[in-house]
C-alpha positions as CSV (number, residue, x, y, z in Angstrom):
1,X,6.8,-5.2,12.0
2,X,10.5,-5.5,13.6
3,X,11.9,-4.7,10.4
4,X,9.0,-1.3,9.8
5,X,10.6,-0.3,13.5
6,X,14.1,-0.7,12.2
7,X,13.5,1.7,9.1
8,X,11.4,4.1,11.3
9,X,14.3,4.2,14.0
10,X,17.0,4.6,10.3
11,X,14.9,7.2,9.3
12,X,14.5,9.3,12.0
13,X,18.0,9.2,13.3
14,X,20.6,9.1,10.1
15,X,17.3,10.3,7.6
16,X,17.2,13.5,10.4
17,X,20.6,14.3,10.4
18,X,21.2,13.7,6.3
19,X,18.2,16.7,5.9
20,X,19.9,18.7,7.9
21,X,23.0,18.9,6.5
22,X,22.0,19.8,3.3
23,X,21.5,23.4,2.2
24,X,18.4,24.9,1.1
25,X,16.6,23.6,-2.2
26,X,16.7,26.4,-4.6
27,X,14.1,27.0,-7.5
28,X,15.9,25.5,-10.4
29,X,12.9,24.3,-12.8
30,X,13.7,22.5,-16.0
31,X,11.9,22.8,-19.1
32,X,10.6,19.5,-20.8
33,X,12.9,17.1,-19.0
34,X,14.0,14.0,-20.7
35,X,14.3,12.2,-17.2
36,X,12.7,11.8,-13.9
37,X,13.6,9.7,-10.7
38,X,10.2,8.6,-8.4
39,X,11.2,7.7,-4.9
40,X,9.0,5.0,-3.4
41,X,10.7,3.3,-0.6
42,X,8.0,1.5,0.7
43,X,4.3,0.5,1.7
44,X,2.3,-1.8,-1.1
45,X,-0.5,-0.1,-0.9
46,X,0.8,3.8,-1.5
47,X,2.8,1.7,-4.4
48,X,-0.5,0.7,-6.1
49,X,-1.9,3.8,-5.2
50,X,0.8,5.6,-7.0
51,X,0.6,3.8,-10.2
52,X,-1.7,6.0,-11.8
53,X,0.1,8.8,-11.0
54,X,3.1,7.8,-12.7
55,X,1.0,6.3,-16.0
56,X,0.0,10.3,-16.5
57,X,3.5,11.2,-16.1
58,X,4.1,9.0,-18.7
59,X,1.4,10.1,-21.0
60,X,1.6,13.9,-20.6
61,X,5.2,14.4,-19.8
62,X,7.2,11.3,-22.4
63,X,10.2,11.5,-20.2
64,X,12.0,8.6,-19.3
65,X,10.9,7.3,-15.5
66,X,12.8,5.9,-13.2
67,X,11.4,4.2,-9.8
68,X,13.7,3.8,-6.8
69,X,11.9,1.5,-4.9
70,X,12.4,-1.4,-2.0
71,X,13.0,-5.4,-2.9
72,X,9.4,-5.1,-0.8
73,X,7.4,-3.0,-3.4
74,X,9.4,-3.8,-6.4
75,X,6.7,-6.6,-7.9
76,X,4.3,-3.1,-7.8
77,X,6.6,-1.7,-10.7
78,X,7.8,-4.2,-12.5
79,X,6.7,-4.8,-16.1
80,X,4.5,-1.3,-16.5
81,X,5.2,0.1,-19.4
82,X,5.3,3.3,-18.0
83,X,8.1,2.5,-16.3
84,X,11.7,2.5,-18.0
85,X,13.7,1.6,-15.2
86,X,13.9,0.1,-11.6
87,X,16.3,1.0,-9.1
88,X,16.6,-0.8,-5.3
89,X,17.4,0.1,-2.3
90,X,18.2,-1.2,0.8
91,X,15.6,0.3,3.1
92,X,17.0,-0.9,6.2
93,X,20.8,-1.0,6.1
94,X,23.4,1.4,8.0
95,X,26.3,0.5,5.9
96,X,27.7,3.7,4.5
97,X,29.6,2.4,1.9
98,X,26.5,1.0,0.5
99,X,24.4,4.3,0.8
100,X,27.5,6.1,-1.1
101,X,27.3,3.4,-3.8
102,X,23.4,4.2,-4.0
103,X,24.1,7.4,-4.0
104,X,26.5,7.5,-7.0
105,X,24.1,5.1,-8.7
106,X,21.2,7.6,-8.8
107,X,23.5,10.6,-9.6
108,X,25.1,8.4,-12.6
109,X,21.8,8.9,-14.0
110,X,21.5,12.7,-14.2
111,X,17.8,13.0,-14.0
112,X,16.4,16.3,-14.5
113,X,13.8,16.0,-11.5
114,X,13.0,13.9,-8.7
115,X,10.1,13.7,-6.7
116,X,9.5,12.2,-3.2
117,X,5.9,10.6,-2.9
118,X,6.8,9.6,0.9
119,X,4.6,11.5,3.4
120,X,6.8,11.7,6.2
121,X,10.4,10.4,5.3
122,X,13.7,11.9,5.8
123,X,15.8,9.6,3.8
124,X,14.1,10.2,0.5
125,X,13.6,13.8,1.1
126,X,17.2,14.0,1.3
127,X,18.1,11.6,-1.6
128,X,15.5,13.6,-4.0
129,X,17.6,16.6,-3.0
130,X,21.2,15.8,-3.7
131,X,20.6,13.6,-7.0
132,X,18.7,15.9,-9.1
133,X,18.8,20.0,-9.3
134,X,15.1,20.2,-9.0
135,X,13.1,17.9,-6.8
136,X,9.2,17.7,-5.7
137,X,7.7,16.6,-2.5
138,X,4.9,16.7,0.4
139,X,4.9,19.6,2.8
140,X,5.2,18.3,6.5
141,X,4.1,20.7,9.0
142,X,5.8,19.6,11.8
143,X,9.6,19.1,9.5
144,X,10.6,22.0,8.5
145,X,14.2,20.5,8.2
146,X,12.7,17.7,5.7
147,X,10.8,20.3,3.8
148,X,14.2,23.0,2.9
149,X,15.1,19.5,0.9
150,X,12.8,20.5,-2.2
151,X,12.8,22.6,-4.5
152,X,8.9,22.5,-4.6
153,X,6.1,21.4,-1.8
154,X,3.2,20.2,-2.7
155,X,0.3,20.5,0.4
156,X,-1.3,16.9,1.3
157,X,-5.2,17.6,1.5
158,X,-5.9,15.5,5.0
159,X,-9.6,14.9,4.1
160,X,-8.7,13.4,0.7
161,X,-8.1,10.3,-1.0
162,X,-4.4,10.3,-1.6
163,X,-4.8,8.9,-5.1
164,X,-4.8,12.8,-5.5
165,X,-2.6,14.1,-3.5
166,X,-0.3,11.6,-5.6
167,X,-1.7,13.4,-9.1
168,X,-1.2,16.9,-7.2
169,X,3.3,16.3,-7.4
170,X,2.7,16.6,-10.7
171,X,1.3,20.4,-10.7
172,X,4.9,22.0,-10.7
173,X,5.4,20.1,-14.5
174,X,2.2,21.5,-15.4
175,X,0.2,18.1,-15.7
176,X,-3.2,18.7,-13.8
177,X,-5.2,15.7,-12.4
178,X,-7.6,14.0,-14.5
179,X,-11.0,14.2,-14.2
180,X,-12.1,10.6,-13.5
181,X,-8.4,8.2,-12.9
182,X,-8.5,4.7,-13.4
183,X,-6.6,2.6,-10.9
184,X,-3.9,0.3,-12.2
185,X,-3.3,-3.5,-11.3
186,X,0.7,-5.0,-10.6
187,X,0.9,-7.5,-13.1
188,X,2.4,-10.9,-12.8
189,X,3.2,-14.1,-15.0
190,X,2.9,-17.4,-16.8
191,X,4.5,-19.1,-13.7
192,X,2.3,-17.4,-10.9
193,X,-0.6,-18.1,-12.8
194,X,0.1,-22.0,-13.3
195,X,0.8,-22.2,-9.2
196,X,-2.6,-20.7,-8.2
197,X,-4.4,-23.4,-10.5
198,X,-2.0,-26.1,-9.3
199,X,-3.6,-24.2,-5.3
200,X,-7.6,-25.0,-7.3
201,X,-7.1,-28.0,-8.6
202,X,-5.1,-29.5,-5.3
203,X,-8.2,-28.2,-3.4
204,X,-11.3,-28.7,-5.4
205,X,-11.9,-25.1,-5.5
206,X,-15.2,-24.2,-7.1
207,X,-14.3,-21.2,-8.5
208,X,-17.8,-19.6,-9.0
209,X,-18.0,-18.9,-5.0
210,X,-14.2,-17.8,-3.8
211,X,-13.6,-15.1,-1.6
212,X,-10.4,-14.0,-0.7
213,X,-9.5,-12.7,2.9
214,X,-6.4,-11.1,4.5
215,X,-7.3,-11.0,8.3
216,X,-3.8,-10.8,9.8
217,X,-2.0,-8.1,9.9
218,X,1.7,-7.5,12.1
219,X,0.8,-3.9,12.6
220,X,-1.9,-4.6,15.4
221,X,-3.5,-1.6,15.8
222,X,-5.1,-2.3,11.6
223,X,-5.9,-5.5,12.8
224,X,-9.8,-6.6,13.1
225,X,-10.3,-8.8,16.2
226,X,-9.4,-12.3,14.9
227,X,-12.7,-13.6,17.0
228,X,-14.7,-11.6,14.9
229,X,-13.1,-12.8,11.5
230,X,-13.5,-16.5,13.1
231,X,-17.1,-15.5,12.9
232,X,-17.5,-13.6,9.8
233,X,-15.3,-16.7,8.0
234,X,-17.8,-19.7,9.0
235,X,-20.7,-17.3,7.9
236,X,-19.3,-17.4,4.8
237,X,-18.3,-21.1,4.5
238,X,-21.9,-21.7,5.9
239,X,-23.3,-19.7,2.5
240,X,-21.3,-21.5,0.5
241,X,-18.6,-19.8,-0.2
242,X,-14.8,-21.2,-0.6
243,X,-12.5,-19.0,1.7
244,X,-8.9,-18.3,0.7
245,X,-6.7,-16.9,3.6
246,X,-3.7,-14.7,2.5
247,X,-1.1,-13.2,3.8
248,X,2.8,-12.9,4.5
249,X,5.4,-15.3,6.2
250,X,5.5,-12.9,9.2
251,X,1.6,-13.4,9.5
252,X,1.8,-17.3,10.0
253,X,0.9,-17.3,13.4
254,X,-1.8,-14.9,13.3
255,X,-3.4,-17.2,10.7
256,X,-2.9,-20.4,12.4
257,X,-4.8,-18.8,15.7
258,X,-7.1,-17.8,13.3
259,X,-7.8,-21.2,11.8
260,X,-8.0,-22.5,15.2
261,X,-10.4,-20.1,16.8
262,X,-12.6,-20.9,13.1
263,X,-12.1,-24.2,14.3
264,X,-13.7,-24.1,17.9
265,X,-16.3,-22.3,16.3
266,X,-17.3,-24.8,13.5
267,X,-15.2,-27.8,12.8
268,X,-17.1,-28.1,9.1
269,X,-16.3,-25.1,7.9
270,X,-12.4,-25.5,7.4
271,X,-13.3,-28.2,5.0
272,X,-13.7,-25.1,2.5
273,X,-11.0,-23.0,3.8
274,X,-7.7,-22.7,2.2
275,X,-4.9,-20.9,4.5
276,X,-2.4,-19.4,2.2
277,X,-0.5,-17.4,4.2
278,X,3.1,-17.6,4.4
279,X,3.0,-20.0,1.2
280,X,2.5,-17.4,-1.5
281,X,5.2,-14.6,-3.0
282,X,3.4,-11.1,-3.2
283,X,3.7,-12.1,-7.1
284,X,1.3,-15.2,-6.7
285,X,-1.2,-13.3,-3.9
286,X,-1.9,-10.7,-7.2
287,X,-1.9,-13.5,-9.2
288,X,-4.9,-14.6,-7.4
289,X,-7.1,-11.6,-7.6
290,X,-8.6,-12.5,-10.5
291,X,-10.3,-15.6,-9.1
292,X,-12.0,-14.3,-6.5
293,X,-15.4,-13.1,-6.2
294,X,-15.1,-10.3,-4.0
295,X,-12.4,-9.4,-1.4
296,X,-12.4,-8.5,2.7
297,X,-9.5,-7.1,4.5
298,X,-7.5,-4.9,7.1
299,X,-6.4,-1.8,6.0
300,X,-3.3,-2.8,4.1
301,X,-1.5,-3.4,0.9
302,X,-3.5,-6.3,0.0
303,X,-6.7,-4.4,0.4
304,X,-5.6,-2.2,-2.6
305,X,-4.0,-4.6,-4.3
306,X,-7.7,-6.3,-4.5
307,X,-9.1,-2.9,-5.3
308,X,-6.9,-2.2,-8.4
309,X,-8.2,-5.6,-10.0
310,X,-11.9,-3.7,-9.6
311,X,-12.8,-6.4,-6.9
312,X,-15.7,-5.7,-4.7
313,X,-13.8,-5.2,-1.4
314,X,-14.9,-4.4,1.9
315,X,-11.9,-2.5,4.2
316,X,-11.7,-2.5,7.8
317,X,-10.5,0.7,9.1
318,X,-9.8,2.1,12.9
319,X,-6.7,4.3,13.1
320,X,-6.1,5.3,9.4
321,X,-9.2,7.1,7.8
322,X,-11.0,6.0,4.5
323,X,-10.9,9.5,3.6
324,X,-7.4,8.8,2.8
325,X,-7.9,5.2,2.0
326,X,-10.4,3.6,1.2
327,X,-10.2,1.0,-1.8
328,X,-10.6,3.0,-4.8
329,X,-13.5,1.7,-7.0
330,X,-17.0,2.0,-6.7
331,X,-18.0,-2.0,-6.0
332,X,-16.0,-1.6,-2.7
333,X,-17.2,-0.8,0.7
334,X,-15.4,1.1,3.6
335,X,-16.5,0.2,7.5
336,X,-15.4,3.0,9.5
337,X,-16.1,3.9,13.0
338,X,-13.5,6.4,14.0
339,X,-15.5,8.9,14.1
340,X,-17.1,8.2,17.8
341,X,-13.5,8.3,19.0
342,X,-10.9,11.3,19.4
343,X,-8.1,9.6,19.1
344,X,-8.9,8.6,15.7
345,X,-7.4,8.4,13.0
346,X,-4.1,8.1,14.9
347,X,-2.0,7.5,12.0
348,X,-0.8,10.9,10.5
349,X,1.6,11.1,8.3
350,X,1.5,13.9,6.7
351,X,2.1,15.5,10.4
352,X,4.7,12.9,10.8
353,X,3.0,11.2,13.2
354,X,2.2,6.5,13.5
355,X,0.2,5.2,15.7
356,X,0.8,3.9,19.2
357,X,-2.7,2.6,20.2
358,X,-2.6,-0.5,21.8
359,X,-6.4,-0.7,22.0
360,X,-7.7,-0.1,18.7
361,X,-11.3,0.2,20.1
362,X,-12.3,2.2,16.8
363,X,-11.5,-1.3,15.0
364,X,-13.7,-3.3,17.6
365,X,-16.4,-1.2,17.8
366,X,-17.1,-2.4,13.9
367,X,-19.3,-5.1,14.6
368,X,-19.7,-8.2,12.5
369,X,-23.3,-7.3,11.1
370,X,-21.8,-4.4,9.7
371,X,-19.5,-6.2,7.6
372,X,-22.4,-8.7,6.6
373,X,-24.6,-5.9,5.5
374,X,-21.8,-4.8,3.0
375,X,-21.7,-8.2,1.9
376,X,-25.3,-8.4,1.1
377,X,-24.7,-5.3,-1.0
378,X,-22.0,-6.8,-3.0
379,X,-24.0,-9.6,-3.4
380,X,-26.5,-7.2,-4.7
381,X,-24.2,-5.8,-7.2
382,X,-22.8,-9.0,-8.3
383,X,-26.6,-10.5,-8.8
């Protein structure tokens, strides 16, 4: 979360004045190009969301693709065969020097377009503008300095998924959304795949009942009441079910409260819990998707990440709405209750606008029988 403040607080002070030293992006459309730069600087979940997008690229287009991404969503990328080539940056550094030699690295390329799939950004708006002659990206209503930066704006649809929105930055090269898309799954390895049986074998997993869980989340205001997941985990253990936690290094703590609070609750039931978190890459967590029998989470990039493995999942959401959302197949569920409150969603960024809340209370007002009537369905579905 310190280092999401850091780029936020990059963004809108050197990102703000970058926009606005560049002129106006002038119309300067290119037939058939041969090469395309996709900036993606951040956020797992928009990563997987955008992988789609750039397979039709691929498919209707033929030109060489080239994602500038983050050492944070790289694993999203890699190995997808619609992508020729990677490119990182350094989302959170100051150094000049080694913003020029980005800089140069992206113009040594000479790509024909770029387009910008952040929402809200002021850095990529302005790096899509002075590496390529023609350059796509969202309209923001409330930065008119960040939107002179392209050549083209494309309007975000609030009340829609923005799986389409993503298919909709395609519309300037003439490639029209499709009519039913298929999400696409990050793909991993040999090596990730002999760890997590290494994990099964080490703990007498039974396989047939798994579910995987990422309750923890740095970015509070996404985060489901850890009580209430303390709950909703020794329901499960008591039906039987193995219980993998997940999650990042950062989330350690979170989890360990969380295992204690599962603890007070039922001593039993972490006998078939395995905590993960912290001690698996982001290559290893997708390596375990295809174990699991279905999937709950926060709002996040592992919630999408579940959902582009076609997982039954079941996402909490509070100040970001489903609309936008929600995992994107038809076995998963969406709990929502926003929409008693005003204040929610809260997160806007197409206006340019995160979240401050505090006191999530559209996240606690989802109750735990909600979540167990969605898993009843998915045990419906799954027979």
């Amino acid at each position: 979360m310190v280092k999401l403040k850091k780029q936020r607080i990059i963004d809108n002070s050197l990102g703000k004045i970058l926009c606005f030293s560049t002129k106006s992006k002038k119309y300067k459309k290119r037939e058939n190009p041969e090469k395309i730069i996709v900036y993606r600087l951040s956020a797992i979940g928009d990563s997987i969301l955008l992988l789609p997008m750039l397979k039709r690229l691929k498919e209707k287009n033929k030109s060489e693709i080239i994602v500038v991404c983050s050492k944070e969503n790289k694993v999203v990328f890699e190995n997808q065969k619609f992508v020729d080539k990677i490119i990182l940056f350094e989302n959170n550094t100051l150094n000049p020097f080694k913003i020029l030699k980005f800089i140069k690295k992206i113009k040594a390329e000479r790509p024909d377009v770029s387009i910008d799939t952040t929402q809200s950004l002021n850095f990529s708006a302005f790096l899509s503008n002075i590496t390529s002659k023609y350059n796509i990206g969202f309209e923001n209503v409330n930065n008119k300095v960040r939107n002179k930066n392209y050549s083209e704006l494309i309007k975000l649809e609030p009340n829609g998924h923005v799986i389409w929105s993503y298919f909709d930055l395609l519309k300037p090269l003439e490639i029209n959304r499709p009519k039913k898309p298929k999400i696409v799954k990050p793909k991993t390895g040999k090596n990730e795949k002999i760890k997590i049986n290494e994990i099964f074998k080490k703990n007498k997993i039974n396989n047939k009942k798994v579910v995987g869980i990422h309750a923890q989340t740095l970015m509070k205001h996404k985060m489901w009441p850890l009580n209430k997941w303390a709950k909703l985990v020794t329901h499960l253990t008591n039906k039987n079910y193995n219980v993998i936690l997940i999650g990042s290094e950062n989330e350690k703590d979170l989890s360990d409260k969380l295992m204690k609070k599962i603890k007070d609750i039922d001593k039993n039931s972490r006998k078939k819990i395995v905590n993960l978190v912290g001690k698996t890459n982001l290559k290893e967590t997708i390596a375990l998707m295809p174990y699991f029998k279905f999937f709950l989470a926060n709002d996040g990039g592992p919630m999408h990440i579940a959902a582009s493995f076609n997982l039954p999942v079941i996402g909490l959401f509070g100040p970001e709405t489903p609309e936008r959302y929600a995992p994107f197949n038809k076995k998963s569920f969406a709990i929502y209750k926003g929409k008693d409150f005003k204040c929610s969603p809260c997160i806007k960024r197409y206006d340019g606008k995160e979240s401050k809340c505090e006191n999530p209370v559209c996240l606690k007002k989802i109750k735990i029988k909600d979540v167990k009537e969605s898993i009843k369905k998915i045990e419906r579905i799954l027979g």
